[in-house]
DOLUMPA-79590 format. One record per residue (C-alpha): residue in three letters; z, y, x. Coordinates in Angstrom, 2 decimals, always signed. Each point is the difference from the previous one (the first is absolute). Layout:
{rec "ALA" {Z Y X}},
...
//
This chain:
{rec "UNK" {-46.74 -21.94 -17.25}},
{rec "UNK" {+1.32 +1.52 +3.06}},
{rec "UNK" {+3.08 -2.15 +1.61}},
{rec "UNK" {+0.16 +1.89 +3.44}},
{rec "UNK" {+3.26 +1.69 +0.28}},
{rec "UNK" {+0.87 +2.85 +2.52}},
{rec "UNK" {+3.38 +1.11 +1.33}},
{rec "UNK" {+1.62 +2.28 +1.60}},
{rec "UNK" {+2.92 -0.52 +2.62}},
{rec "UNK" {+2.90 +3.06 -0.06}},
{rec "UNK" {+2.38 -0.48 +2.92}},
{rec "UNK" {+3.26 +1.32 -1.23}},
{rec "UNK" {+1.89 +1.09 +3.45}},
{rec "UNK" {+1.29 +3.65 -0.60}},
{rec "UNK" {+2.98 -1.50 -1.77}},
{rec "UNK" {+3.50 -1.88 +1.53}},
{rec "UNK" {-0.77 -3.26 -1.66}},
{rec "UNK" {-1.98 -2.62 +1.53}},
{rec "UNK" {-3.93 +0.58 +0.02}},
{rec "UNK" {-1.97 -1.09 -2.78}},
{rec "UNK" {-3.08 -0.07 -1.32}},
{rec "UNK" {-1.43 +0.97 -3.76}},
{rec "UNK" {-3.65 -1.42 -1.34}},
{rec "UNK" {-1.43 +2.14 -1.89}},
{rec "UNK" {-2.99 -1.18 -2.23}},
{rec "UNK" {-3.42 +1.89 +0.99}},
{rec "UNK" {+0.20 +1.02 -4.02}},
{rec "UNK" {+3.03 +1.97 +0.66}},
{rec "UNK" {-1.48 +3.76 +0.80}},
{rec "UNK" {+3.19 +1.67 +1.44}},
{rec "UNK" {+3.89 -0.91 +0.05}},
{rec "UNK" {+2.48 +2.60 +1.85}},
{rec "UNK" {+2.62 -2.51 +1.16}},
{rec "UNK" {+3.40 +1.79 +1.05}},
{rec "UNK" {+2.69 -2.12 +1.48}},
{rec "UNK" {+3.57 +1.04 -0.11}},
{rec "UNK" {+3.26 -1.66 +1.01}},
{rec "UNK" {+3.73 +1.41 -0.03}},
{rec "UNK" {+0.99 +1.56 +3.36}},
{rec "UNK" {+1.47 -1.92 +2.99}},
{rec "UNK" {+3.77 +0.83 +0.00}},
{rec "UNK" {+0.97 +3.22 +2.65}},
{rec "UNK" {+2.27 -0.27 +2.91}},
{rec "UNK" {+4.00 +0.31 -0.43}},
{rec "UNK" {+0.88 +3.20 -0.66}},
{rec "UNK" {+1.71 +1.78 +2.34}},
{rec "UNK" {+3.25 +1.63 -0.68}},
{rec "UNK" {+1.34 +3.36 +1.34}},
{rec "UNK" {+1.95 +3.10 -1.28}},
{rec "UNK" {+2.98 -1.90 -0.81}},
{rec "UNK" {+2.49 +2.40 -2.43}},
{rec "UNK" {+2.43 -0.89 -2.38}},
{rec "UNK" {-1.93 -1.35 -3.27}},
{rec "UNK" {-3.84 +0.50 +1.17}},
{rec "UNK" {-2.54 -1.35 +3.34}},
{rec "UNK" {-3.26 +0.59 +0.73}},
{rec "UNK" {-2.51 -2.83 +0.28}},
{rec "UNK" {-3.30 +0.32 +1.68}},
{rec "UNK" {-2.48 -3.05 -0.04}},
{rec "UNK" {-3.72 -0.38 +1.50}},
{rec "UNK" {-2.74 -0.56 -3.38}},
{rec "UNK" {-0.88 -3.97 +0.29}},
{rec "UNK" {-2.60 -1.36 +2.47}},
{rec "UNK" {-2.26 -0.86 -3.35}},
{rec "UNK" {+0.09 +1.68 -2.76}},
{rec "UNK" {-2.10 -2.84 -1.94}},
{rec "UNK" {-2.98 +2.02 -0.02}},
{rec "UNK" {+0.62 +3.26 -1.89}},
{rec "UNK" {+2.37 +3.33 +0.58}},
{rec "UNK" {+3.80 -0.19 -0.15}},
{rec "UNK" {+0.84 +1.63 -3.29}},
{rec "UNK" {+3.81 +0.08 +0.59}},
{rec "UNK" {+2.54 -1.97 +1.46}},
{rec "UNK" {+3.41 -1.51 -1.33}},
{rec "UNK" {+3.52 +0.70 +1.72}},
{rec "UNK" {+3.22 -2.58 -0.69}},
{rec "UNK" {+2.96 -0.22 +1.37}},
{rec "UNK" {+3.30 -2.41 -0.03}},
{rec "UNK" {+3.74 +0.08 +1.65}},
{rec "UNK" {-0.58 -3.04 +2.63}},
{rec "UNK" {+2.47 -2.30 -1.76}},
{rec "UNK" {-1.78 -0.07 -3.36}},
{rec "UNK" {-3.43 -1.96 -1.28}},
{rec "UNK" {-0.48 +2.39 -2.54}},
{rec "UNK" {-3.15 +2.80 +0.91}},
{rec "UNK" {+0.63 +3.96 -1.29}},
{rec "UNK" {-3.31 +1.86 -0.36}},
{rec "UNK" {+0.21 +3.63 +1.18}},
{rec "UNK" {-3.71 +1.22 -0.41}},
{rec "UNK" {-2.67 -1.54 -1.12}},
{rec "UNK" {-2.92 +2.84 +0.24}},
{rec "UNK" {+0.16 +0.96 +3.53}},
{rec "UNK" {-3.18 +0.68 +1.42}},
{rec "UNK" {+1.07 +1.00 +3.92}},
{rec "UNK" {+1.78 -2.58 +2.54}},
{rec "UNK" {+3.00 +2.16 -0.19}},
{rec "UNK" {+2.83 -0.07 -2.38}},
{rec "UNK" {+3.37 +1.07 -0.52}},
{rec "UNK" {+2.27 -2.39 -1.74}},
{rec "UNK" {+3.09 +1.75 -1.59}},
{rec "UNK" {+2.81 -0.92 -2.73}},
{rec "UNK" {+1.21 -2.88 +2.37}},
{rec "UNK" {+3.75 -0.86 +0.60}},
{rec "UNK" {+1.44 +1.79 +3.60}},
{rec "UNK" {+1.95 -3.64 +1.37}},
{rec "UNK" {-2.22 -2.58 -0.42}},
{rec "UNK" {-2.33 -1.05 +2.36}},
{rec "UNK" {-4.01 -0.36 -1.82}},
{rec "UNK" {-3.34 -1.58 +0.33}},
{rec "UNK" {-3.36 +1.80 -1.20}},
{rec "UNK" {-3.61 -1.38 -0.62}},
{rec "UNK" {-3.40 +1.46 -0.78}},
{rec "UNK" {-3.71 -1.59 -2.02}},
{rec "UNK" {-3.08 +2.24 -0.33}},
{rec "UNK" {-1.79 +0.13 -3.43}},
{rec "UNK" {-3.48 +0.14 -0.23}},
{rec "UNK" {-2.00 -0.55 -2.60}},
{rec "UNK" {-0.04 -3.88 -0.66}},
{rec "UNK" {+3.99 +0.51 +0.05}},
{rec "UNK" {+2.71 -0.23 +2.35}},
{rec "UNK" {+0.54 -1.45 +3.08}},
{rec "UNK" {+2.18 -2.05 +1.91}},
{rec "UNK" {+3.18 +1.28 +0.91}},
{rec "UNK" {+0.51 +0.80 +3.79}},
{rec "UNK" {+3.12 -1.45 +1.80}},
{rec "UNK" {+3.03 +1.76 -0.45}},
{rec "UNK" {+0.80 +2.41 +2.65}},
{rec "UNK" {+3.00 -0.85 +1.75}},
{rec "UNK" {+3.18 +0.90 -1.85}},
{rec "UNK" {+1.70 +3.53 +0.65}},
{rec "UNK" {+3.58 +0.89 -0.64}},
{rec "UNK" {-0.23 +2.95 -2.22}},
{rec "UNK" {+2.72 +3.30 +0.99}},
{rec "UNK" {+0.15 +3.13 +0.70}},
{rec "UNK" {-0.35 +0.42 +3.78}},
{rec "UNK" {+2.99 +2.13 +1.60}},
{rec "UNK" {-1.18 +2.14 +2.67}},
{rec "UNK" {+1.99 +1.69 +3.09}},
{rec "UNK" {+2.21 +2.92 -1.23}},
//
């Protein structure tokens, strides 16, 4: 009877988490391992375009994206004086969006995750909050 037992070391570093190691027996002939994680939240969204009831947000894609493509990413807003998160998109797959249907007076916040797919993300920071009207130019 044969009691000798082999193994082989896999050094898991292509992923955000912390580095580990699998043992794999020698009677194991192949494993594909894949690693995955949700993606790291993006940056605050920046706001421009200010009109009456819509902005446009543009964000940078997160600094990880937990090891496989951004699929999409999710847009919310809120007035600033409320708790409460709207969602305005949730398929967006470019890091620019216009948000419309808001209310011309109040003054809003807006946040962005990226989906990939093991899920969704953190949410970024809210950008800084915007007065929404309609801009009156010079006659």
């Amino acid at each position: 009877m044969d009691n000798h037992v082999s193994y082989t070391f896999l050094p898991l570093t292509c992923c955000s988490r912390p580095p580990r190691s699998l043992i794999l027996s020698s009677s194991v002939l192949n494993i594909l391992l894949f690693l995955t994680e949700k993606p790291s939240a993006p940056d605050a969204p920046l706001v421009s375009n200010i009109k009456a009831t819509s902005v446009d947000l543009q964000w940078s894609p997160p600094k990880h994206d937990g090891g496989a493509p951004i699929l999409s990413y999710i847009v919310e807003y809120k007035a600033a004086t409320q708790h409460r998160w709207i969602k305005s998109a949730q398929d967006v797959t470019d890091t620019t969006y216009r948000v419309s249907g808001i209310v011309e007076g109040y003054d809003y916040e807006f946040r962005v995750a990226a989906c990939n797919k093991a899920g969704t993300g953190q949410f970024s920071e809210p950008s800084k909050s915007v007065l929404v009207k309609e801009k009156i130019g010079k006659p």
